[in-house]
C-alpha positions as CSV (number, residue, x, y, z in Angstrom):
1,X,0.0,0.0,0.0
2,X,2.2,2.7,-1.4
3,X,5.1,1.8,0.5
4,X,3.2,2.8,4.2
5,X,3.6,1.1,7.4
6,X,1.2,1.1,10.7
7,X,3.7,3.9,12.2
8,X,3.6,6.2,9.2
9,X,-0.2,5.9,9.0
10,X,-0.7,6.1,12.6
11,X,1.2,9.8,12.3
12,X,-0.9,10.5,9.1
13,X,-4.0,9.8,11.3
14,X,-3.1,12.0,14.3
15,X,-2.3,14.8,11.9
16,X,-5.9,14.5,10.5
17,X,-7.0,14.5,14.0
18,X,-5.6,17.2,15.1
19,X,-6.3,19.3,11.5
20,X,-10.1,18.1,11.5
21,X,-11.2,17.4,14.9
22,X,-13.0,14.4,16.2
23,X,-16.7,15.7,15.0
24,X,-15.6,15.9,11.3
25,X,-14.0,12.1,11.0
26,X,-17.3,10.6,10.4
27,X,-17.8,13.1,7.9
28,X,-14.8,13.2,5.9
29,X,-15.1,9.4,5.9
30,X,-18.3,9.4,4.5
31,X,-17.8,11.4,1.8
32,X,-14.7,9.0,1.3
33,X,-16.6,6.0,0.7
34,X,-19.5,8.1,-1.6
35,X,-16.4,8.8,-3.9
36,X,-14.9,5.5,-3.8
37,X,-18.5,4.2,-4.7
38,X,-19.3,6.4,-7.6
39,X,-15.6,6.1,-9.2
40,X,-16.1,2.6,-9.3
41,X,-19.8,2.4,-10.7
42,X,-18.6,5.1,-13.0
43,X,-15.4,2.8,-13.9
44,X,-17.8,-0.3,-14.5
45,X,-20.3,1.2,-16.7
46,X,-21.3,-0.5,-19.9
47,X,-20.2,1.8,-23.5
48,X,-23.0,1.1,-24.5
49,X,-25.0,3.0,-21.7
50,X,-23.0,5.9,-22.9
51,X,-24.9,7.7,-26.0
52,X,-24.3,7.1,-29.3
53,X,-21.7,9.9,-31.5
54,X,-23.5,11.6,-33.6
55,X,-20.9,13.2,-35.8
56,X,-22.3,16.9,-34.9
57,X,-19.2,18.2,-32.9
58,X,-17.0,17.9,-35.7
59,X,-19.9,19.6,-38.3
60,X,-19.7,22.6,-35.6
61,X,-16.0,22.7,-35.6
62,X,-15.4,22.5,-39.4
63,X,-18.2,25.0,-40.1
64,X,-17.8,28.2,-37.9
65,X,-20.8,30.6,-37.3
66,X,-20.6,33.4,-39.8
């Protein structure tokens, strides 16, 4: 895990502690695992969920508004 032992996380932890407080852990935490969450059902989406390229972009591009 990146190279990190129990001591170096343990002073990682203490500093967030200390930075945060006690009442924000929980928090911070939670919004953690919300982001874990949606990066991964984001990451295991289907392409063919996604919608279908229409080839306008490039027509908008090629074609400037006169």
């Amino acid at each position: 895990m990146f190279g990190l032992g129990m001591p170096e996380l343990l002073i990682i932890l203490v500093i967030v502690l200390v930075i945060f407080g006690a009442s924000k852990l929980p928090q911070i935490g939670k919004g953690l695992g919300q982001g874990i969450r949606n990066f991964k059902q984001a990451t295991s989406e289907k392409p063919e969920e996604l919608p279908p390229d229409t080839g306008d972009d490039k027509e908008k591009i090629d074609k400037p508004d006169q």
